[in-house]
C-alpha positions in Angstrom: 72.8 75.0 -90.3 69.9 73.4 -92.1 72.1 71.3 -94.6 74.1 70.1 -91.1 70.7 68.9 -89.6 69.6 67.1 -92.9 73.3 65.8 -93.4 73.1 64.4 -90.2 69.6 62.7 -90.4 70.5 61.2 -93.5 73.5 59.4 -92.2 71.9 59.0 -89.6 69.5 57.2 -90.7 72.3 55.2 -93.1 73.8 54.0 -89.6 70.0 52.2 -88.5 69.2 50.5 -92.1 72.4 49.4 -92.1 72.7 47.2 -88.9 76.1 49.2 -88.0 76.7 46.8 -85.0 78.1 49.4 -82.9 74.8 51.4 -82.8 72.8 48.1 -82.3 75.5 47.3 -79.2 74.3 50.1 -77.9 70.8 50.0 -78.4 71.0 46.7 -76.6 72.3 47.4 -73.2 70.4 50.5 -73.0 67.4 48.6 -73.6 68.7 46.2 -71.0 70.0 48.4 -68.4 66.1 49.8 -68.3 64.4 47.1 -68.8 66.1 45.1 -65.8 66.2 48.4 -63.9 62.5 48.6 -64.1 61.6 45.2 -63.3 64.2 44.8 -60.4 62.6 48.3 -58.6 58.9 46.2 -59.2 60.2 43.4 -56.6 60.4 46.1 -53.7 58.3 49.4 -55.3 54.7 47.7 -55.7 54.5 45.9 -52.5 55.8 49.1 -50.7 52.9 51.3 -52.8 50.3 48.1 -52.1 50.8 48.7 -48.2 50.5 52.7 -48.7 47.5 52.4 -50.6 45.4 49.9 -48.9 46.3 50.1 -45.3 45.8 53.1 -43.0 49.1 53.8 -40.6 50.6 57.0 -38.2 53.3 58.6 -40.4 51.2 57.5 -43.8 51.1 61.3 -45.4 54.8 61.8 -44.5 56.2 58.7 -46.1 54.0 59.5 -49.3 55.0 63.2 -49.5 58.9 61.7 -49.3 58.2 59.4 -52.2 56.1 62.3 -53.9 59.8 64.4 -53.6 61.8 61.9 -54.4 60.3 61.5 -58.2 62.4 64.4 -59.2 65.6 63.7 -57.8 68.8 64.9 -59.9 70.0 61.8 -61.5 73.8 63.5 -61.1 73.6 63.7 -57.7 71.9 60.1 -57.6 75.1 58.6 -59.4 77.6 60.4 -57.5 76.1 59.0 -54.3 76.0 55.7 -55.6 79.2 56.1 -57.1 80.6 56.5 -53.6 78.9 53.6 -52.2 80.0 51.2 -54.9 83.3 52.2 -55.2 86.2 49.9 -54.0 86.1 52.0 -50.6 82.3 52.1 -50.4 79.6 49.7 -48.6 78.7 47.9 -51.3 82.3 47.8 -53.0 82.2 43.9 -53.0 79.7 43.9 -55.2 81.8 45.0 -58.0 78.7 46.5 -59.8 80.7 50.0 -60.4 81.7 50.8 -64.5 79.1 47.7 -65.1 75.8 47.2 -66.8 74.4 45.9 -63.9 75.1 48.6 -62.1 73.5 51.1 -64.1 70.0 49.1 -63.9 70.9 49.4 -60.3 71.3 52.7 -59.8 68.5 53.3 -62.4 65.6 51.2 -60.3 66.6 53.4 -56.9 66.0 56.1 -59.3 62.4 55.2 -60.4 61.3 53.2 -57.3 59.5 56.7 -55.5 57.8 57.2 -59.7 56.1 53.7 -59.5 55.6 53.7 -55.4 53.4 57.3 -56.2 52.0 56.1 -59.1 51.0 53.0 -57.7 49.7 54.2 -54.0 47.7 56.8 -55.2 45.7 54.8 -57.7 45.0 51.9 -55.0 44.0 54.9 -52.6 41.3 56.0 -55.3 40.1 52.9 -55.5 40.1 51.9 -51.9 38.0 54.8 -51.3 35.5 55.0 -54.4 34.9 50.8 -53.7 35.9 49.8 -50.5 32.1 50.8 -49.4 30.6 48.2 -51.6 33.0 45.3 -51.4 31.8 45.1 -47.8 28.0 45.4 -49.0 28.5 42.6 -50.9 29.7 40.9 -48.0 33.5 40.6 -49.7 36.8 39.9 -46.4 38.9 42.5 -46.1 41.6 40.0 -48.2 39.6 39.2 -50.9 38.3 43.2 -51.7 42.2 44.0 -51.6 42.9 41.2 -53.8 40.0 42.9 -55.9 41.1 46.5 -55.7 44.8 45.2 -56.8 42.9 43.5 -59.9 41.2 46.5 -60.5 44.0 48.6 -60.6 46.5 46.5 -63.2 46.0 49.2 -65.7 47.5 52.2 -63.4 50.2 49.9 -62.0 51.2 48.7 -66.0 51.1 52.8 -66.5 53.5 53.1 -63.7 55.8 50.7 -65.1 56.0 52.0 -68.4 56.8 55.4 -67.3 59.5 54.0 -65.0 61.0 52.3 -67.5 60.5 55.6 -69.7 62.4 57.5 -67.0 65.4 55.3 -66.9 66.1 55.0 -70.3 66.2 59.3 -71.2 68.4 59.5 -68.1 72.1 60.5 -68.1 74.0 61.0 -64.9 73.7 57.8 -63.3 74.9 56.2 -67.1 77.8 58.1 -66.7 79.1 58.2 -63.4 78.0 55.0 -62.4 79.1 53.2 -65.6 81.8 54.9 -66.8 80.6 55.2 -70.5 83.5 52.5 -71.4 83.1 51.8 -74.9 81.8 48.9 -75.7 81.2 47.7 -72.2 78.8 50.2 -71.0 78.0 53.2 -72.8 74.4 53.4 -73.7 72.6 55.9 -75.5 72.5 58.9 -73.8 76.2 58.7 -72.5 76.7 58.3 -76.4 75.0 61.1 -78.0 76.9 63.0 -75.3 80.1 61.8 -76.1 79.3 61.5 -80.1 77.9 65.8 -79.3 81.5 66.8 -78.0 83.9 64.9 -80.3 81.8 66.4 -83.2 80.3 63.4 -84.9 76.8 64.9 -85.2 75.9 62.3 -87.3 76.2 59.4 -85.2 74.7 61.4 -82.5 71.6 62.0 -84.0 71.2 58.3 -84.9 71.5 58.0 -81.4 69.2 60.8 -80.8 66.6 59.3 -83.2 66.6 55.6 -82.2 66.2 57.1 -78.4 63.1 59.2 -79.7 61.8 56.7 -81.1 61.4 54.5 -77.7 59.9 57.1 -75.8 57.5 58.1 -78.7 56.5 54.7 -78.3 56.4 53.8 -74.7 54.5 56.8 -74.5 52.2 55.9 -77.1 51.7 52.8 -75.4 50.9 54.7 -72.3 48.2 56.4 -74.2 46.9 53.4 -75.4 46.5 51.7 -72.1 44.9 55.4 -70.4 41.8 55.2 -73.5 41.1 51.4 -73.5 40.9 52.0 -69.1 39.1 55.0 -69.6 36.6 53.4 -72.3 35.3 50.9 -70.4 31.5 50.7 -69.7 31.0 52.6 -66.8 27.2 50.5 -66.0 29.1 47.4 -66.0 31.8 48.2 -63.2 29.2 47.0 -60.4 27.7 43.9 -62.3 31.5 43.0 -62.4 32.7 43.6 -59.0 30.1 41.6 -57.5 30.6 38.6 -59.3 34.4 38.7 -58.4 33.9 39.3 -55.0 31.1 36.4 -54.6 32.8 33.8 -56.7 
């Protein structure tokens, strides 16, 4: 078993140093898929989490404990549902985005929208209640201490977005029932260290397997990053700052 698992990182590792295109191919439109995934669920997610977290409604706590529920949701039964809505026969069959890339960033930024809408919501609600109070000492409008508290809070909401794009590039079932995993039209990485797993080739699985690693060792890396430099800031400063912005 142990000369398997080293045969297997060597070639592996034979397939990324030596530009096999095939591997590259599919490092690419995973990379895309999340990528436009992530940005596309940023249009609708952070305005949504913006009005949660700064402005007081009836119903708030049930719409947050819906998006709080949602953050786990099964991404097979995710892609089946969207499966039957894209389908020839479904609502949104005109759109043709079914066995597409397109439509896997799709079904991949309705899957991390309720990650960065939580994420997002609950930081502005932290802040909203530790600052609000002095925003309005200083003599700040109600528009310019949001504008301040959304400033403040670009750290968590970068946070957010890294993890949603984190989310949608380790996930499976909406990759696979959503695009197909055609070959060379839409299989990504995880549909292809499935497929590479049951055929046998362990090798070219596990170079898979490591390039996929290695992006979520580093977008998580980089979420570390961002969490010490916010949480290494000055803490006397925070009040000298705020009152400048909010009287400029």
């Amino acid at each position: 078993m142990t000369d398997v698992i080293i045969q297997a990182f060597e070639e592996a590792f034979r397939l990324i140093f030596s530009g096999d295109p095939e591997v590259f191919s599919v490092v690419g439109r995973s990379l895309y898929a999340s990528g436009f995934g992530t940005l596309l669920a940023c249009t609708w997610s952070i305005p949504i989490a913006i009005f949660i977290g700064l402005y007081s409604f009836r119903g708030k706590w049930i719409i947050k404990g819906i998006f709080n529920s949602l953050i786990g949701v099964p991404t097979v039964a995710l892609g089946l549902l969207l499966y039957l809505f894209l389908s020839k026969q479904g609502a949104f069959g005109f759109l043709h985005l079914l066995y597409t890339v397109n439509g896997i960033a799709v079904g991949q930024a309705i899957l991390v929208t309720p990650l960065i809408v939580t994420f997002v919501s609950s930081a502005l609600s932290t802040a909203d209640a530790q600052l609000r109070d002095l925003a309005k000492t200083l003599g700040a409008s109600d528009l310019r201490t949001n504008l301040t508290l959304m400033r403040e809070t670009v750290w968590s909401m970068t946070l957010a977005v890294i993890a949603a794009f984190n989310r949608g590039f380790g996930e499976l079932g909406i990759a696979m029932i959503v695009g197909g995993n055609i070959f060379q039209q839409t299989r990504v990485l995880t549909t292809s260290i499935a497929v590479e797993t049951n055929l046998g080739n362990f090798e070219i699985a596990m170079a898979y397997g490591i390039v996929l690693m290695t992006v979520v060792i580093a977008v998580t890396l980089t979420i570390n990053l961002v969490e010490r430099l916010r949480q290494e800031e000055v803490p006397w400063k925070w009040k000298r700052i705020w009152k400048s912005r909010l009287l400029d």
